[in-house]
Kinemage of the C-alpha trace (Angstrom):
@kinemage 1
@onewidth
@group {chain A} dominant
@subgroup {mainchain}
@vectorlist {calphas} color= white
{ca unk a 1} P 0.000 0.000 0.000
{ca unk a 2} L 1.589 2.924 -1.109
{ca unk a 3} L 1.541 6.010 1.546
{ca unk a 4} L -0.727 8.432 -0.068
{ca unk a 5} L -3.411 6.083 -0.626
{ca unk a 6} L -3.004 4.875 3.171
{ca unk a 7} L -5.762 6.634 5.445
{ca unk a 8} L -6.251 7.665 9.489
{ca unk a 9} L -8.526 4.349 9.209
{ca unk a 10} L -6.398 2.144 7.547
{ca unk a 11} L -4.140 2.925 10.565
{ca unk a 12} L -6.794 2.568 13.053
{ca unk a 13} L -7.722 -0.911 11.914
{ca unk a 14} L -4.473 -1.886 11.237
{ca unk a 15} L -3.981 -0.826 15.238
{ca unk a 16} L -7.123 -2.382 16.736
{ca unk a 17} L -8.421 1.418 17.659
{ca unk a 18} L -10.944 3.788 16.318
{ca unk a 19} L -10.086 6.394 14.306
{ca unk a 20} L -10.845 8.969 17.224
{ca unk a 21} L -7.611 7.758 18.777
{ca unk a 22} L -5.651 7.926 16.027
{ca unk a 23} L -6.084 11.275 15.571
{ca unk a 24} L -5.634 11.766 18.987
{ca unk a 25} L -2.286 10.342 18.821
{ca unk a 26} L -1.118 12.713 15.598
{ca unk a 27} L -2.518 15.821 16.981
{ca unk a 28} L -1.150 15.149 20.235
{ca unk a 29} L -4.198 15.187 22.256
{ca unk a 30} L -4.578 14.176 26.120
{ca unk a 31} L -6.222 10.790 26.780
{ca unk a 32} L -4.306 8.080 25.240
{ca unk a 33} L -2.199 5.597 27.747
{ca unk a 34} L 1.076 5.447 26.795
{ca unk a 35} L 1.232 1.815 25.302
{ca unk a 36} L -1.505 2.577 23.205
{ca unk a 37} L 0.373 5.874 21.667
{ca unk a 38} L 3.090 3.476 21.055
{ca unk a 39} L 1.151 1.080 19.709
{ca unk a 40} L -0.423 3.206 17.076
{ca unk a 41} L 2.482 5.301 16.459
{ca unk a 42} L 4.267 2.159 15.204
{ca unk a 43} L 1.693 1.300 12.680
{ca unk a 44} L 1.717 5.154 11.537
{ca unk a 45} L 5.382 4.113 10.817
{ca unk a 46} L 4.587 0.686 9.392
{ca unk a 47} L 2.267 1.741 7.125
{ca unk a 48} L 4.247 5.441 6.061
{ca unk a 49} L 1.170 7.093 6.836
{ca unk a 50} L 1.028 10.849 6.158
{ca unk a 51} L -1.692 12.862 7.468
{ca unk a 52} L -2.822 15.189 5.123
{ca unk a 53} L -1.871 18.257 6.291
{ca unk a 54} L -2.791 19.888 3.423
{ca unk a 55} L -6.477 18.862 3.528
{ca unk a 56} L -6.385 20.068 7.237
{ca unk a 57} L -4.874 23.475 6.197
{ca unk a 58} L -7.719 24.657 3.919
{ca unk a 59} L -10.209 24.212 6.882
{ca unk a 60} L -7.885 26.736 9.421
{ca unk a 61} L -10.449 29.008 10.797
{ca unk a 62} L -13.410 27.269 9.799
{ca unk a 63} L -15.967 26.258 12.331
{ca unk a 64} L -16.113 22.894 14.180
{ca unk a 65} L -19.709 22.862 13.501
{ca unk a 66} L -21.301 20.000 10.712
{ca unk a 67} L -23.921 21.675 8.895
{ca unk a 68} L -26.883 19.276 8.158
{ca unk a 69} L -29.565 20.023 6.243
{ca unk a 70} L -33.105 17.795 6.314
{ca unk a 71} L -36.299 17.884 4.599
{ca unk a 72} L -38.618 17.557 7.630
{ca unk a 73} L -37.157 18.296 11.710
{ca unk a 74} L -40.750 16.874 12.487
{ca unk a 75} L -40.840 13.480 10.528
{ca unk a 76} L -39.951 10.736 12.709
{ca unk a 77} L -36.884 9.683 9.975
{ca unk a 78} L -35.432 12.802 10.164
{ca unk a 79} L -35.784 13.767 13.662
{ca unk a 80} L -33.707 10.271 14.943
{ca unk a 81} L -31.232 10.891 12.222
{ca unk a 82} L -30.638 14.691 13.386
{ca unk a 83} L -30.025 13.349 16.928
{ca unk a 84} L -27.439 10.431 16.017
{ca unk a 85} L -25.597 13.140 13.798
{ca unk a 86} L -25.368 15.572 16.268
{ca unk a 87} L -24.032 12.771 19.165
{ca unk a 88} L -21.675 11.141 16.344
{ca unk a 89} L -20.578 14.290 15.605
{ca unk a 90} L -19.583 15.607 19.578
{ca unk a 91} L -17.584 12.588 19.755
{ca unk a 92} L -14.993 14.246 17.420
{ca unk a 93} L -15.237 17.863 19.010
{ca unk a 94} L -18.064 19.027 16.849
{ca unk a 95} L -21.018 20.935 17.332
{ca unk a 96} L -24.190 20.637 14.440
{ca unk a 97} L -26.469 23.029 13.147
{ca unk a 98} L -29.579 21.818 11.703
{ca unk a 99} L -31.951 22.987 9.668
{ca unk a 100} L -35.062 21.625 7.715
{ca unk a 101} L -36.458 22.856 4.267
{ca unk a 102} L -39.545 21.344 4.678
{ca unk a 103} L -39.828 20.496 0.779
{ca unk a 104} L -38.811 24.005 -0.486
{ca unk a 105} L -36.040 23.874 -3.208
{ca unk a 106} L -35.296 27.824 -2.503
{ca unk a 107} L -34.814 27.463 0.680
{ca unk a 108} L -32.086 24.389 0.480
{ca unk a 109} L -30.252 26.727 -1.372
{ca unk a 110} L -30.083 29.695 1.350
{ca unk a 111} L -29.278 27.484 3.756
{ca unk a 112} L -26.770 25.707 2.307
{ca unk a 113} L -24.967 28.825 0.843
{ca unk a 114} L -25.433 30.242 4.739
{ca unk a 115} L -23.954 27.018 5.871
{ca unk a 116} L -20.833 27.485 3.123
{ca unk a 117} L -20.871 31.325 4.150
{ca unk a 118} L -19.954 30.438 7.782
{ca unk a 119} L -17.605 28.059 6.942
{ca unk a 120} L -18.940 24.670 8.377
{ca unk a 121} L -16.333 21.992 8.463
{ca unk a 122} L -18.746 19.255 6.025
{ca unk a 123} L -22.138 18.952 5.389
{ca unk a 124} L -24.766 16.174 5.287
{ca unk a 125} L -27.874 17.035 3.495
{ca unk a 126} L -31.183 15.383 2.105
{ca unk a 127} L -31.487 17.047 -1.425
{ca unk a 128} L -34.552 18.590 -1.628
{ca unk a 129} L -34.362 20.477 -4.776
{ca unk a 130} L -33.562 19.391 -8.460
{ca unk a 131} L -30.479 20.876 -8.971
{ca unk a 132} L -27.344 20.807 -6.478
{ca unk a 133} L -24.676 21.870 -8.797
{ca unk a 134} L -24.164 24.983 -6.977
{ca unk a 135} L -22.423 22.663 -4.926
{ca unk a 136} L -19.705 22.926 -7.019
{ca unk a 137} L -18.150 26.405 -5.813
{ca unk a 138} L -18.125 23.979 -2.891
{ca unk a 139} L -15.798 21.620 -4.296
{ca unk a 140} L -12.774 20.628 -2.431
{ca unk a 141} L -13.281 22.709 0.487
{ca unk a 142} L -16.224 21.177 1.754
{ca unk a 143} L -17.229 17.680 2.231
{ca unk a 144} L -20.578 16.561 1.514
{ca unk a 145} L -22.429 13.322 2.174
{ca unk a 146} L -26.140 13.178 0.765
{ca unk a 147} L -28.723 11.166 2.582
{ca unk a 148} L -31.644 9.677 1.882
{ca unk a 149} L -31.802 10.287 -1.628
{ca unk a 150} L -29.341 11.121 -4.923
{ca unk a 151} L -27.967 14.817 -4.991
{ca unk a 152} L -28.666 15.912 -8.848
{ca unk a 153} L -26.161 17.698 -11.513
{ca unk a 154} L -23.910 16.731 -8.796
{ca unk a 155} L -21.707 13.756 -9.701
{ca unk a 156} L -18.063 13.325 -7.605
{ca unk a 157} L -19.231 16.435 -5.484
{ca unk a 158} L -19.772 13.899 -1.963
{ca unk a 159} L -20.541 10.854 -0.521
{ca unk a 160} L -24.263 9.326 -0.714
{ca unk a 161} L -26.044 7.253 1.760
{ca unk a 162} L -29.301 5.566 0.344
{ca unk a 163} L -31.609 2.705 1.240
{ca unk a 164} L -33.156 0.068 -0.921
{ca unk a 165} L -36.558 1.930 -1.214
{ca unk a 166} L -38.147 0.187 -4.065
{ca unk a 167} L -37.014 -3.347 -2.703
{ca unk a 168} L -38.331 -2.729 0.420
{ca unk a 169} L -41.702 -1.230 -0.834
{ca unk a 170} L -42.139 -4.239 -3.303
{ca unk a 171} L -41.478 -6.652 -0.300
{ca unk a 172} L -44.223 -4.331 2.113
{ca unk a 173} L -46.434 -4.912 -0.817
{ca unk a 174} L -45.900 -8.246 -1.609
{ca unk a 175} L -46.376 -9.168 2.408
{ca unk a 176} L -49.962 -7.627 2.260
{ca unk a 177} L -50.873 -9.988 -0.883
{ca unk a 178} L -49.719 -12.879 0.659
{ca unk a 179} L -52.007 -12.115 3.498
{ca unk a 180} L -54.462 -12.534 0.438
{ca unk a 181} L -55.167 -8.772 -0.404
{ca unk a 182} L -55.594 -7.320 -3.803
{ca unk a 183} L -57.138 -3.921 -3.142
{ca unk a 184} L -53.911 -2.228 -1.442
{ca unk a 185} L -53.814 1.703 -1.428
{ca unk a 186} L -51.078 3.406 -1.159
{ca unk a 187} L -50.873 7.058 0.687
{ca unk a 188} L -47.597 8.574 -0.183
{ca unk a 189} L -45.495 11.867 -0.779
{ca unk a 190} L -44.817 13.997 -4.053
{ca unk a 191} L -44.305 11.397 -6.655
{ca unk a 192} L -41.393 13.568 -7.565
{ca unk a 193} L -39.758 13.468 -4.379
{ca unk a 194} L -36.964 10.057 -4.954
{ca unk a 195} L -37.998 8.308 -2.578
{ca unk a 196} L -41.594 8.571 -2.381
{ca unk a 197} L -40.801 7.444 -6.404
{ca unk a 198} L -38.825 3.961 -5.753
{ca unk a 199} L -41.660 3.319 -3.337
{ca unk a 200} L -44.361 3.936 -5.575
{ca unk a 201} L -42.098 1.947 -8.247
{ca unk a 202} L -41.971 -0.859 -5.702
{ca unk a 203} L -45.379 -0.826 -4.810
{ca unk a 204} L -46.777 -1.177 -8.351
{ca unk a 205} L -43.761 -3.937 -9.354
{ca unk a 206} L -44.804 -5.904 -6.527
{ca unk a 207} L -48.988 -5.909 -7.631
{ca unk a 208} L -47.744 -6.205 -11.444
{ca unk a 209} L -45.492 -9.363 -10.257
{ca unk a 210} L -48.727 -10.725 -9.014
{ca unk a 211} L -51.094 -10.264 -11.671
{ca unk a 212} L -53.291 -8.225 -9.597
{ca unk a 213} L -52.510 -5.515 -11.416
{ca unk a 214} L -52.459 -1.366 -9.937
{ca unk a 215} L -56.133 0.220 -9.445
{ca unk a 216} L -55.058 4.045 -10.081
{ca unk a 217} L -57.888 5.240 -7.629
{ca unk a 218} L -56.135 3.903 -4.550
{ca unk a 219} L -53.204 5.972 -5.010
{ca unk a 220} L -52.933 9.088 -3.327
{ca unk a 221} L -50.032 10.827 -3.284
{ca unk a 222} L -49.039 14.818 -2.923
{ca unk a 223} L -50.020 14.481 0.857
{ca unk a 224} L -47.218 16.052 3.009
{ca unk a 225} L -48.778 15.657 6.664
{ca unk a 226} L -50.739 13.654 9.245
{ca unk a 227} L -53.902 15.903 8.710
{ca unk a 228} L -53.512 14.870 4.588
{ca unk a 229} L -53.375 11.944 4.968
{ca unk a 230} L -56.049 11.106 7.300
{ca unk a 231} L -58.164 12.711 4.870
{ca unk a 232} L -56.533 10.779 2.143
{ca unk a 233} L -57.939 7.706 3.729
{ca unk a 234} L -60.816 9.011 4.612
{ca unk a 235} L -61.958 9.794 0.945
{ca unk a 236} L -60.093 5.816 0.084
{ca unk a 237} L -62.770 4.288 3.077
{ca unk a 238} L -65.754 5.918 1.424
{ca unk a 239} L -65.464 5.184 -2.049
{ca unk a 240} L -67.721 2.274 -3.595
{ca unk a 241} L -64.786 -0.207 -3.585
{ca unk a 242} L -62.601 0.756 -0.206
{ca unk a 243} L -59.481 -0.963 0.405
{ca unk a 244} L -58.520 -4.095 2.753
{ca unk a 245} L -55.104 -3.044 3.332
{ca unk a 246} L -53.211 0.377 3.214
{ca unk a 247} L -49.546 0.958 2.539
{ca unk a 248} L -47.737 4.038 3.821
{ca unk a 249} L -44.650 5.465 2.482
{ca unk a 250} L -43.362 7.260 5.132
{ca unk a 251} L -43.849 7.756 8.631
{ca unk a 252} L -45.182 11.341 8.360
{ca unk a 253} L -48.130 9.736 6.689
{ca unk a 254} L -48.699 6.890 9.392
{ca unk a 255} L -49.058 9.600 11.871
{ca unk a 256} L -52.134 10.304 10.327
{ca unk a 257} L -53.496 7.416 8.967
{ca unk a 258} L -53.192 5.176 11.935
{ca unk a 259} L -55.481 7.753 13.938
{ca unk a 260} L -57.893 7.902 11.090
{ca unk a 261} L -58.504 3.985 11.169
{ca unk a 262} L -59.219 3.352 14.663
{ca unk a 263} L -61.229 6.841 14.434
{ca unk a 264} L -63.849 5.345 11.747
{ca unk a 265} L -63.467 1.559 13.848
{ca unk a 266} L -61.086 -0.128 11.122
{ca unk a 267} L -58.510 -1.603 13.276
{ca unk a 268} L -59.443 -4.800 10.503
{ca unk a 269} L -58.041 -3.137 7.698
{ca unk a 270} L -53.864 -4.164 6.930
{ca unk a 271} L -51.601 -1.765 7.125
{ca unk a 272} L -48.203 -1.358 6.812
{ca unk a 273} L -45.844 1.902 7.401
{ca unk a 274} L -43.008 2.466 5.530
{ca unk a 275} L -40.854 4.081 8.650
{ca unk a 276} L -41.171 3.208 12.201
{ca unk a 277} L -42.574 6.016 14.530
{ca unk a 278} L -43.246 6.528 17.955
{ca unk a 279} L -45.564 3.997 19.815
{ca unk a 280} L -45.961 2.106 16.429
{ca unk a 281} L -45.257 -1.159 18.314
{ca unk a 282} L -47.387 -0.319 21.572
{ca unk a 283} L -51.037 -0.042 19.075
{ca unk a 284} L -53.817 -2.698 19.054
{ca unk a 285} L -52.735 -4.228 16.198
{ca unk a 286} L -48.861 -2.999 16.469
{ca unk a 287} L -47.689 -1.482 13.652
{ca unk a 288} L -45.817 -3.521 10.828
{ca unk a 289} L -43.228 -1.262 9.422
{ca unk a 290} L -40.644 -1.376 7.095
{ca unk a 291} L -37.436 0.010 9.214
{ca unk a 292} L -35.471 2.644 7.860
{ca unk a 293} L -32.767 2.352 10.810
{ca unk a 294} L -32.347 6.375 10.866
{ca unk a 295} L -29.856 5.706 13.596
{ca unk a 296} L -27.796 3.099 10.954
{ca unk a 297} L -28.020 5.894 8.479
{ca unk a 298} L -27.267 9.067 10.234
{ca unk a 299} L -23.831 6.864 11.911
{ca unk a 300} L -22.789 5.841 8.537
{ca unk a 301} L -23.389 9.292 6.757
{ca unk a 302} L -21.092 10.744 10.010
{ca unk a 303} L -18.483 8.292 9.465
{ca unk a 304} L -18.116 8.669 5.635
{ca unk a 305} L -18.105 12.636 6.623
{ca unk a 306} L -15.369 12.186 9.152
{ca unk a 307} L -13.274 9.840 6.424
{ca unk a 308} L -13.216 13.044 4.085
{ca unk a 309} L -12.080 15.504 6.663
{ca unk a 310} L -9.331 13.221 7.531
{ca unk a 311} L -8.297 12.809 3.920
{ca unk a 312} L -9.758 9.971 2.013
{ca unk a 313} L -11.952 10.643 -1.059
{ca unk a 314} L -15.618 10.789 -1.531
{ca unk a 315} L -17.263 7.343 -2.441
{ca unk a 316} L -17.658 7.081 -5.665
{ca unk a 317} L -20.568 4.508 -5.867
{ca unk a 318} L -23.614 5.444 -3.621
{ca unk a 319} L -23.585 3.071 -0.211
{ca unk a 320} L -27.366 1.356 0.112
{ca unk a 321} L -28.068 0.260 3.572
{ca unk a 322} L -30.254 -2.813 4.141
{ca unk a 323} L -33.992 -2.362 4.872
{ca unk a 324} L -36.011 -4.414 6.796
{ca unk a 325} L -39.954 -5.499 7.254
{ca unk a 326} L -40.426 -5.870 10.892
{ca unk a 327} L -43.835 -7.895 11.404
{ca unk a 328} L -46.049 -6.836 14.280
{ca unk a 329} L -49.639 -7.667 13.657
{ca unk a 330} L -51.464 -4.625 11.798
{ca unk a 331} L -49.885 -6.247 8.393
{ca unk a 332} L -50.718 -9.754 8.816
{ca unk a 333} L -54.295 -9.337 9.096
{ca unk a 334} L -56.010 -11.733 6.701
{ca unk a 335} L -58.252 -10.531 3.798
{ca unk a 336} L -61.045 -12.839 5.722
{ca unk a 337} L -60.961 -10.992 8.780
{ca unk a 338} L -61.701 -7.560 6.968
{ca unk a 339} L -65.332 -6.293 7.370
{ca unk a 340} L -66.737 -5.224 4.306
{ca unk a 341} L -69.295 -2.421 4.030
């Protein structure tokens, strides 16, 4: 391994120690014994590691603050990731500021460019708008890491940290029709938001798989909040052919739609919620969810962030975390225990 591709964590696993204390060790920091100093000064040796000073220069006088930037501080998703950030990040000595755009393109930008303006040492954002390249001015001074979904006009500019949304919604889906449904709605976000996209994808590969085939009039999508989408299924539960099972695609949306069934007495209907949420497993039926793991995500966008400022490149492929259908009793009701009108 030649020394300038050799990085802070190749020296940390090569040591048996996190990457913390290697850095602790080449800035000189308190609170390292003295066999362990030894220990991973060696390696640095070994290996003809050379921290990149230069890297470390252009951030002089910058803030130890990571700016991150979400789409929604009130979404369950978002909320959990903003915490595990924040703790990740005061491990290495730095504060956060976050922000949420709440879905407005124009205001990503602002607060981005205040974010750049003041100098933040790296960012992690959920791209909200259809164009980052503005990023670019960016480039080299900043590390990025997007989250949740692709950055766009933005190729090579950072680091981006997705999940397997349309496997995971196909799999939701294809768990409700194996509990012998074929009338599945689906309450979702902007069908141009990614996400809400690969779900939607997911949902209607999964029906088209089964021959079922995708009734149009139990889509709704364009609802943004708990109060939407209670209504959403409120209009769904009243047409002439209601569904027997509902599938959410985000936990914003099972906020409201959870309320709304055992408001009208339709505990019977499946459901299943793409995104855990508070008390989801506590309900009569508990919640089945698909689980995001907003902790696993907001660790692993902090760690790729951390691997920039301490010199290694930007991945070049995006990293897709695992998703999961966690079974709890509101999506394995049978279609013969619904109650038709």
């Amino acid at each position: 391994m030649r020394a300038g591709n050799v990085t802070l964590y190749d020296v940390a696993a090569a040591a048996g120690v996190s990457p913390k204390t290697v850095s602790r060790v080449i800035n000189g920091a308190a609170g390292v014994s003295a066999a362990t100093r030894e220990q991973v000064q060696a390696t640095i040796d070994e290996l003809n590691y050379r921290p990149n000073f230069h890297a470390r220069s252009l951030r002089v006088g910058r803030d130890e603050a990571i700016g991150v930037v979400l789409e929604s501080l009130s979404d369950p998703f978002f909320a959990t990731m903003a915490s595990v950030i924040e703790e990740q990040a005061l491990e290495r000595g730095h504060v956060v500021l976050a922000s949420s755009v709440g879905g407005d393109p124009e205001r990503e930008h602002k607060l981005v460019q205040n974010l750049l303006q003041r100098q933040v040492s790296g960012l992690i954002m959920v791209p909200v708008s259809r164009d980052q390249s503005y990023l670019r001015a960016a480039a080299g001074q900043t590390p990025v890491v997007f989250v949740d979904r692709p950055a766009r006009s933005a190729d090579g500019l950072g680091t981006t940290v997705l999940g397997d949304d349309f496997g995971a919604a196909a799999a939701a889906t294809e768990h409700l029709l194996h509990s012998g449904h074929t009338e599945i709605a689906l309450i979702g976000d902007r069908p141009d938001v990614y996400t809400t996209a690969e779900r939607i994808r997911g949902y209607r590969s999964a029906l088209a798989e089964s021959r079922v085939g995708v009734r149009e009039d139990l889509i709704k999508t364009g609802v943004s909040s708990a109060a939407e989408a209670r209504r959403a299924l409120d209009e769904l539960l009243r047409s002439e052919r209601p569904p027997t099972a509902v599938f959410s695609s985000n936990a914003r949306c099972s906020l409201g739609v959870v309320p709304a069934l055992h408001a009208r007495g339709r505990p019977d209907i499946a459901f299943v919620s793409f995104g855990d949420f508070p008390m989801a497993d506590s309900l009569y039926p508990a919640v089945t969810v698909v689980d995001q793991d907003p902790a696993a995500v907001a660790r692993t966008a902090t760690q790729e962030l951390f691997k920039q400022l301490d010199g290694a490149p930007a991945a070049e492929a995006p990293l897709s975390l695992p998703l999961r259908l966690v079974a709890r009793g509101s999506g394995e009701i049978p279609l013969a225990a619904v109650t038709r009108p």
